[in-house]
N, C-alpha and C positions, 0 to 999 in steps of 0.2 A: 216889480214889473213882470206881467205875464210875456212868456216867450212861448211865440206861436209857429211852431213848422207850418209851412203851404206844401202843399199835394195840389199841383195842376193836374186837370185830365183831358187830354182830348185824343179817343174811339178805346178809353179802358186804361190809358198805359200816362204814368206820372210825365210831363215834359215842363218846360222853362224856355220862356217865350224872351226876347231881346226887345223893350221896350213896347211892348205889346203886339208884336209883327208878328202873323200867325205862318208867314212861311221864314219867320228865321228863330227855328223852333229846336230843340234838344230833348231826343228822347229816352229816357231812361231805362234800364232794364227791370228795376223793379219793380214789383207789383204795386200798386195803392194800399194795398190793404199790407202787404209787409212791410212797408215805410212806417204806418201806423203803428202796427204793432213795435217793430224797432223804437218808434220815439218811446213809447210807454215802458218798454223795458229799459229803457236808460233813465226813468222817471216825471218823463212829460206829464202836463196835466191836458194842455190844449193841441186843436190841431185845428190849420182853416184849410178849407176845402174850394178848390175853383173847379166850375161845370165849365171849362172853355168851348167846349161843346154845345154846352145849353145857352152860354155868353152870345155864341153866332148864330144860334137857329132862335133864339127870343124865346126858348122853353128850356125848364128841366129836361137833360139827356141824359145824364149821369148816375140818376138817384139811386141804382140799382148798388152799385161799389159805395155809396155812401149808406148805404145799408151795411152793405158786408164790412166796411170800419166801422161803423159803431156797435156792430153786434160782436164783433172781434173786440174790443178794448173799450176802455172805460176811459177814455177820452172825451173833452166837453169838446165837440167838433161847432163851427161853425160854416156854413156853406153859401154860397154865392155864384153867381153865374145863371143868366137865365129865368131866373123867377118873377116873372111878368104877372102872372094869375092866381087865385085863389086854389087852385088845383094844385099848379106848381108849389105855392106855398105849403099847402099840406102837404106833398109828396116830402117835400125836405124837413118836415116836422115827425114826419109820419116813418122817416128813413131813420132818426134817431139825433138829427140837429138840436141843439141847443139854442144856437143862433143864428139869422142869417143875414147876408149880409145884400142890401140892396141899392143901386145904383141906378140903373136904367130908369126904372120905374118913378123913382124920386122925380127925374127930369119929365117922360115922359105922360104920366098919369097921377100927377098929385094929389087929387083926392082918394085915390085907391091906396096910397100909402100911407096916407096920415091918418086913413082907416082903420090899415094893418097897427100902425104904430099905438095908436089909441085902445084895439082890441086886443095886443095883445103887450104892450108896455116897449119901452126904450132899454129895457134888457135885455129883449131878444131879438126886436127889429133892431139892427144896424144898421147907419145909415154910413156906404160904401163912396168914397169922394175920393174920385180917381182923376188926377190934374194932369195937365199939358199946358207948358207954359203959363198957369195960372187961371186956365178954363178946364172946366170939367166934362172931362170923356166920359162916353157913355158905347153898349153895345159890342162889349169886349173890345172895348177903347176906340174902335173903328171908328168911331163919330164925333168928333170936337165939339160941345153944345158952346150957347154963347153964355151961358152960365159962369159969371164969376166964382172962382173959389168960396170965398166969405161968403158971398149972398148969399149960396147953396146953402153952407153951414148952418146962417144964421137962418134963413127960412125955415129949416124941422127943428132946430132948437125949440124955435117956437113951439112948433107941435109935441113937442116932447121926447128928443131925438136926445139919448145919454153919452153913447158912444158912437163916434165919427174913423173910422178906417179910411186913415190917406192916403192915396200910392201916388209918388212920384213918378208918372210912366217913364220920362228921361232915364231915369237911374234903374229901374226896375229890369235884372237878370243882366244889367251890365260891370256889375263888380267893381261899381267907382265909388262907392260908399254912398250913406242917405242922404239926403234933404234938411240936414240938422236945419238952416235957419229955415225951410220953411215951416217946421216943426214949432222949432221954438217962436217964430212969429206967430203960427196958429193959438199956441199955448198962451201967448200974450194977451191975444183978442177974445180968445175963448177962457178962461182959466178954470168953467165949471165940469167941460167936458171929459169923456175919455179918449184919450187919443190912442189911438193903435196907429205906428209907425210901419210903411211898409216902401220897401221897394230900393235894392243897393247896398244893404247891408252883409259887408267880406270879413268885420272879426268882434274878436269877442271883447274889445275894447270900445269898439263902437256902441255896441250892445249895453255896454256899463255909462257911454256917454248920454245915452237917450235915457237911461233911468236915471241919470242923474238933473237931466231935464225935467222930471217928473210923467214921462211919456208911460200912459199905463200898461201898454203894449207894446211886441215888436212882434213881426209877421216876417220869419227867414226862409226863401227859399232855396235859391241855388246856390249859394256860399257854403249849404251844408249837402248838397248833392256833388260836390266839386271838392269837398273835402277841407275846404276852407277853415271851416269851425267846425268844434267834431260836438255832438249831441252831449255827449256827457257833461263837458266844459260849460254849456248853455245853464244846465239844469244845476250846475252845482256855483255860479252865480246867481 
């Protein structure tokens, strides 16, 4: 199972939002790009990146530090937040992204996405499926769509969607552990997918619970800005 650090950014500086509320926010004092480097030197191979910035204004804001991590380390980054447009999309391809990760646009412009996902495959478009109560938020979660879970999912299946990144907003930066069954239900309905687990994950036993689900990913962030789980421990599961 790939284990993913998240780097949030909102005006340059790493934070960790409480259920997606942008004013009950935790700012950190490291740099973004020292986090980065820190994972890599402990043996990370991945890193996902949120533009919370780009999430609320509907454009990449960020790309600039998402340059300076991938030119700094040899990290497969993945990036999210904000990429509405063809422009945006290249800036985050063009910054040194591997993958990105998209949400808003799924909901709001679906031929524009099933474009991307066609032009350029379901290994680097990701399709980002961030829940509330079992409806999928969109716009740096701001906005509840009437979008069921499933439907979502199985709508870009069709078009060729590989990997699905789920966040439970409820659990997400509150330290009460994942969304196991809504994991393992998704994995039930989906089994061909990859699942990237995100959002509530505090130790490294949880971490071992989800790959034993078969979940191909986990996406941690404030369990290890908090000291919860320490980088090494991750990598050498």
């Amino acid at each position: 199972m790939r284990i993913i650090p998240a780097i949030d950014i909102i005006e340059g500086k790493c934070v960790r939002l409480q259920e997606g509320d942008y004013t009950r926010k935790k700012v950190y004092e490291a740099h973004p790009v020292e986090v980065a480097r820190l994972w890599e030197d402990t043996g990370g191979e991945y890193l996902h990146v949120v533009d919370l910035d780009g999430a609320k204004a509907g454009k990449l804001v960020n790309y600039p530090i998402i340059e300076e991590i991938c030119a700094a380390t040899r990290l497969k980054v993945d990036v999210g937040g904000g990429i509405k447009s063809d422009n945006d999309l290249n800036k985050a391809f063009d910054s040194g992204a591997v993958q990105v990760n998209i949400g808003s646009l799924a909901v709001t412009n679906r031929d524009l996405f099933t474009s991307w996902i066609i032009r350029f495959g379901g290994e680097k478009i990701l399709l980002s499926a961030d829940v509330w109560q079992g409806y999928v938020a969109i716009s740096g979660w701001q906005t509840i769509t009437g979008w069921r879970l499933k439907e979502f999912i199985s709508e870009y299946l069709k078009a060729g969607i590989t990997t699905v990144v789920c966040t439970d907003i409820s659990k997400d930066g509150m330290m009460a552990g994942p969304s196991f069954d809504l994991y393992e239900e998704l994995m039930t309905s989906f089994p061909d997918i990859k699942l990237v687990a995100s959002g509530g994950v505090t130790s490294v036993e949880e971490v071992a619970k989800l790959a034993t689900m078969g979940i191909d990913g986990v996406i941690i962030g404030k369990a290890i800005y908090e000291g919860k789980i320490k980088l090494e421990d991750l990598v050498h599961k």
